[in-house]
N, C-alpha and C positions, 0 to 999 in steps of 0.2 A: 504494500500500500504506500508505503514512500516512498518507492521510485517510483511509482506513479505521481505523486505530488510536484515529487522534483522537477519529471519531466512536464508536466503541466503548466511549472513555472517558469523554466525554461522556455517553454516555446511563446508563453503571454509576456516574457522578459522582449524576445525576438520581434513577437508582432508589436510593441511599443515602440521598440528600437527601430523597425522600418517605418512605421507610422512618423516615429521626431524625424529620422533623416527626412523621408518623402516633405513634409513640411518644411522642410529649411532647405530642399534643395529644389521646391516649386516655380515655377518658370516664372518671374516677378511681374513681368509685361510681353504683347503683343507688339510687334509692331509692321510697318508696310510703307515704303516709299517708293514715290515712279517722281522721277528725273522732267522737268519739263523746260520748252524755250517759249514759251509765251505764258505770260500772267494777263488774268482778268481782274486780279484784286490789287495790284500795284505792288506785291509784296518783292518784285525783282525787276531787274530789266532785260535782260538779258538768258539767265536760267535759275534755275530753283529746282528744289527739292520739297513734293508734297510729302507732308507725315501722317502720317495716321497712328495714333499711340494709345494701346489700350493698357492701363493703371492693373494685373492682375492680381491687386491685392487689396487687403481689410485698410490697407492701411491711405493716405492722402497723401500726393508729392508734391511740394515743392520746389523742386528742382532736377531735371534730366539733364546731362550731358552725353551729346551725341558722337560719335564717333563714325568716321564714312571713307568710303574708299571708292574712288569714282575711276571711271576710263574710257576713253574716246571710241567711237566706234569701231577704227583701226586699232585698237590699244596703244594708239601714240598720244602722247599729254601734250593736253592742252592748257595744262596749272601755270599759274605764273611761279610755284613753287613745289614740292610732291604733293600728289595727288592726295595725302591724307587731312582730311578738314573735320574741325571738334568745330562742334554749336552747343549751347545753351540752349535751354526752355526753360523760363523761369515761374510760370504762371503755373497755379493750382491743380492737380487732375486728382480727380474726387475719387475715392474705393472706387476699383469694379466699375469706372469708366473710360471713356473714349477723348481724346484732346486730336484737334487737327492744328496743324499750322504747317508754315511754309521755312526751308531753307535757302537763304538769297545764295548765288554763287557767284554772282557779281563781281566779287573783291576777290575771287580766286583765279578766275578764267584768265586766259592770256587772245585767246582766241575765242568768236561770238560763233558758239555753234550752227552748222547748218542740221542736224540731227539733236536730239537727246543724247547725251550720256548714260553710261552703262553705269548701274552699282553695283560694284564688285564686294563687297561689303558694308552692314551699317547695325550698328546695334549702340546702345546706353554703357556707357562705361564706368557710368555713376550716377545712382539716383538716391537724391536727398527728399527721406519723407517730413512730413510734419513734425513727429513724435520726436524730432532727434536723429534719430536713427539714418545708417547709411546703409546702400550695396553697392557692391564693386566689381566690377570685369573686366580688369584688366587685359582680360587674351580674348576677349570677343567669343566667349562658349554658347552665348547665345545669340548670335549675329544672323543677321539674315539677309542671304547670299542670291 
């Protein structure tokens, strides 16, 4: 009868233990960008980067930082410097909701695209919630390619 117990305990130890990992290593946010060369809301003059960013947590952010990796149709650059460019978002995205906004690319470009640009990468390398609290990605694990 006690090694029954023990192993009973054992395995309700394991399923907790999966259950905190899965919790802390839950996907924080969604997100989706397409490249464009013409604005209707003024937000660029030349190209941008629409966002679409969903908040997947209990929690409220005030602050995303973006991280992105862009490339020309050819894969020849067109950056007036490497292709890697960090944006801010500083505005509120509520629990378990959605924030649109735009990335100007204006101040990066060297050349005025005749196409879109490719995203070769773009994910949050830092998002600061309300609470305090930080997360961090340094290596892009959840980047979307």
């Amino acid at each position: 009868m006690r090694n029954k117990t023990n192993i009973f305990i054992f395995i309700l130890f394991l399923l907790i233990g999966n259950y905190a990992s899965y919790s802390q290593n839950k996907r924080p946010y969604y997100m989706q960008g397409e490249v464009s060369i013409s604005s209707d809301t003024g937000d660029f003059k030349y190209a941008g980067i629409n966002i679409t960013f969903y908040n997947n947590t209990e929690k409220g952010i005030k602050k995303v930082v973006l991280v992105l990796f862009l490339s020309g149709q050819d894969d020849s650059s067109s950056f007036s410097g490497d292709n890697r460019i960090v944006s801010e978002y500083t505005k509120n995205i509520d629990p378990l909701s959605t924030a649109e906004f735009c990335i100007s690319l204006d101040d990066y470009i060297a050349v005025i695209p005749d196409e879109p640009y490719q995203i070769d990468s773009l994910y949050a390398v830092r998002i600061e919630y309300e609470d305090g609290s930080v997360w961090d990605d340094p290596y892009g694990i959840y980047a979307v390619q």
